[in-house]
C-alpha positions in Angstrom: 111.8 -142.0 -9.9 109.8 -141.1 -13.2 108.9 -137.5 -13.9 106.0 -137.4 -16.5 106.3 -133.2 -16.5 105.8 -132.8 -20.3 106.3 -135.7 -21.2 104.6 -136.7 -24.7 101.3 -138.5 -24.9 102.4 -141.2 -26.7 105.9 -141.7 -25.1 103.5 -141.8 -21.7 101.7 -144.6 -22.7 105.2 -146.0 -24.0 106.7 -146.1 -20.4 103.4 -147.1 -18.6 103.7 -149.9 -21.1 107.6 -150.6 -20.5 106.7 -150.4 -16.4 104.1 -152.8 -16.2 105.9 -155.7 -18.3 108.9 -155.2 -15.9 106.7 -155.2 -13.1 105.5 -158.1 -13.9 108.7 -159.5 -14.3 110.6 -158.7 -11.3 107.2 -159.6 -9.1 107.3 -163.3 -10.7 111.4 -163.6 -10.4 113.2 -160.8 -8.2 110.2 -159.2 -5.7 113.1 -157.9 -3.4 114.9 -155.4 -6.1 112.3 -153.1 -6.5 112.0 -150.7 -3.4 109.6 -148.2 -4.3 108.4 -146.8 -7.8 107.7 -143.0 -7.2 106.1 -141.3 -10.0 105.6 -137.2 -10.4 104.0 -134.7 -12.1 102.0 -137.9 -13.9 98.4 -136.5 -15.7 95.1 -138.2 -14.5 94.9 -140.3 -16.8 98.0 -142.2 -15.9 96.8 -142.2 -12.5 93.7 -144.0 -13.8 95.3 -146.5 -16.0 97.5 -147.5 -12.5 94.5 -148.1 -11.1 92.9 -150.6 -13.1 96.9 -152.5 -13.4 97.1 -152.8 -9.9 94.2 -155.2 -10.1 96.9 -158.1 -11.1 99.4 -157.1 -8.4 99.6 -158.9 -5.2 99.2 -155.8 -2.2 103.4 -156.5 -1.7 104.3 -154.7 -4.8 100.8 -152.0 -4.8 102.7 -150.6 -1.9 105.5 -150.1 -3.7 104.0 -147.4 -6.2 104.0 -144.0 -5.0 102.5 -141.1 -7.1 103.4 -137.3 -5.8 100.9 -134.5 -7.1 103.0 -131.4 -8.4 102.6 -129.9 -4.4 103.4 -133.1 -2.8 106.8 -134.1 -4.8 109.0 -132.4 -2.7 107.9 -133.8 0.6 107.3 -137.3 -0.8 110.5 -137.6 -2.1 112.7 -136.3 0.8 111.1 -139.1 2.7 113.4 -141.2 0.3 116.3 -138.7 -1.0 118.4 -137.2 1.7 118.2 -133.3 0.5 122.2 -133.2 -0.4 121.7 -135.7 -3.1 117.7 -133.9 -4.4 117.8 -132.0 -7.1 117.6 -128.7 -7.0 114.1 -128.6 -9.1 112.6 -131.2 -6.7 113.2 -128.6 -3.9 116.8 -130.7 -2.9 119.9 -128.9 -3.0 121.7 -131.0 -5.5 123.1 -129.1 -8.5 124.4 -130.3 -11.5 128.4 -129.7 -12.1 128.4 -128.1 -8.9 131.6 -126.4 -7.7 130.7 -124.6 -4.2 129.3 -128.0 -2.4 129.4 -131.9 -2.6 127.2 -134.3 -1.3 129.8 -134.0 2.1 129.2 -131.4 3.4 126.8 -131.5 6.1 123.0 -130.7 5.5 121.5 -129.4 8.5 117.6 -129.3 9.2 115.5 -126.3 10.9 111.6 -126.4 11.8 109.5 -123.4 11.1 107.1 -122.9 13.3 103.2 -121.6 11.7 102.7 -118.0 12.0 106.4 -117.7 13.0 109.8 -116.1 12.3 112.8 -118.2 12.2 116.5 -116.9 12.0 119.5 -119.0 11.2 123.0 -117.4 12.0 126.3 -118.4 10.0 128.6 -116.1 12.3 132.0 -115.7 10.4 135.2 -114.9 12.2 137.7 -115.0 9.6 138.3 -112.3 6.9 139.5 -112.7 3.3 137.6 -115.1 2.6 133.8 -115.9 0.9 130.8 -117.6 2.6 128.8 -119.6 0.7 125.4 -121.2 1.9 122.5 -122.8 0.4 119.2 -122.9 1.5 115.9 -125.1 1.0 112.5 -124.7 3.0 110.0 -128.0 2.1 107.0 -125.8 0.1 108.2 -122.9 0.1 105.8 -119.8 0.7 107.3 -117.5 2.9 109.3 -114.4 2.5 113.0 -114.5 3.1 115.4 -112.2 4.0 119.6 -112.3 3.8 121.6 -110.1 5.9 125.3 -109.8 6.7 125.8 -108.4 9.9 129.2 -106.7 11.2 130.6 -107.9 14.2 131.8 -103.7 15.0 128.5 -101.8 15.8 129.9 -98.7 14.0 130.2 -100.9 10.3 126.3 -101.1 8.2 124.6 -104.1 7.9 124.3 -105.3 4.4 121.3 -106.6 3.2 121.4 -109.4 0.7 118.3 -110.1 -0.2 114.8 -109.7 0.7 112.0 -111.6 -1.1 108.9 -113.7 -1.0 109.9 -117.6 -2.0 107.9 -119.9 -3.8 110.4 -122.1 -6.0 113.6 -123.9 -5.8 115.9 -123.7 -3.2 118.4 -120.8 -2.9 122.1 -120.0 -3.3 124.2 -117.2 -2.3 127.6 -116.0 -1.0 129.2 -112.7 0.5 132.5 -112.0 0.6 134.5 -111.5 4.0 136.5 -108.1 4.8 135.3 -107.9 8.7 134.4 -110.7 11.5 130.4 -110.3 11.8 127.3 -113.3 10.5 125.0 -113.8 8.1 121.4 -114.2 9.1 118.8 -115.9 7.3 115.3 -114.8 8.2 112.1 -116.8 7.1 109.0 -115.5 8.2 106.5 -118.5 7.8 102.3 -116.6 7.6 101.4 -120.2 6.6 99.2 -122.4 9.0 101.5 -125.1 9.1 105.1 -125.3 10.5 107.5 -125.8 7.8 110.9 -128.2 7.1 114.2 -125.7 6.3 117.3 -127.8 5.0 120.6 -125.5 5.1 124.4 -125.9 4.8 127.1 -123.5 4.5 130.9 -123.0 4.1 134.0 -120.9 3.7 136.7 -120.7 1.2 139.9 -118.4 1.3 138.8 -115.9 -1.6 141.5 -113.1 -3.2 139.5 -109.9 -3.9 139.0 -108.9 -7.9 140.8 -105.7 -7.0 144.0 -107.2 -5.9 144.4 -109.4 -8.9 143.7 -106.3 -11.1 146.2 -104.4 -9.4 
């Protein structure tokens, strides 16, 4: 994967360079390494100069370059990169040094119905300890709500946060005194049904008080 985001002129033409003289050289001597080349975030020009290389390639290897325009790299590259393993920037749910998840916990995958509101429940028996879950939804553009609902009708329910999402996928945790759930709401006023990646855990927390005390 190649991200040209900001990347200099000059160090552009560099790498466009670099690429097509490997190219080249793995078509004429290793044509099975090379899965597929997927470039993002690459100016017009770039896209232009593909166009007149892949003039010398045989149609094996033209199928092999993928471009993905700034609103199309998410879903392009999730085709490819399971969402555990994505960076976070890409719209994945890979962070870097990351101390809450690992690529083993299990992702799980949610559809959004258009003109629709979806709710995901992470119901919590257990007290004393802090849920943690992390959210992505493929593009983005809905409004998002976080609640932490008590179990005992008489307890408030907490709201965690309420927002419209455009960006990078999401992060949060709550800690644990009384059984009850989180619910994730996303309200989806797009014409298209949407693709929500989520996973979520539990670890034994000791409150900040107690430690103090």
């Amino acid at each position: 994967v190649y991200d040209l985001k900001n990347a200099p002129i000059q160090g552009m033409k560099e790498l466009n360079s670099i690429n097509k003289k490997t190219l080249m050289l793995f078509q004429s001597y290793y044509p099975e390494i090379i899965y597929k080349n997927i470039v993002v975030n690459a100016p017009f020009w770039f896209y232009t100069s593909q166009v007149l290389f892949s003039r010398f390639m045989s149609q094996r290897n033209k199928s092999k370059f993928i471009f993905a325009r700034p609103q199309r790299v998410t879903p392009i590259l999730l085709k490819f990169i399971a969402p555990e393993h994505l960076p976070a920037e890409y719209g994945g749910l890979r962070r870097n040094n990351d101390q809450d998840f690992t690529p083993d916990d299990k992702v799980l995958e949610h559809k959004v119905r258009a003109n629709s509101v979806s709710r995901i429940e992470l119901p919590v028996h257990e007290t004393g300890v802090t849920i943690m879950w992390d959210i992505t939804v493929v593009g983005w553009d809905v409004s998002y709500k976080e609640e932490f609902i008590p179990d005992d009708e008489g307890s408030y329910t907490v709201l965690l946060q309420n927002q419209n999402i455009v960006g990078e996928s999401t992060r949060n945790s709550f800690y644990i005194n009384e059984p009850g759930r989180i619910l994730l709401t996303i309200e989806n006023g797009n014409f298209k049904r949407k693709k929500m990646y989520y996973r979520s855990k539990t670890r034994v927390t000791v409150p900040m008080f107690i430690l103090l005390s």
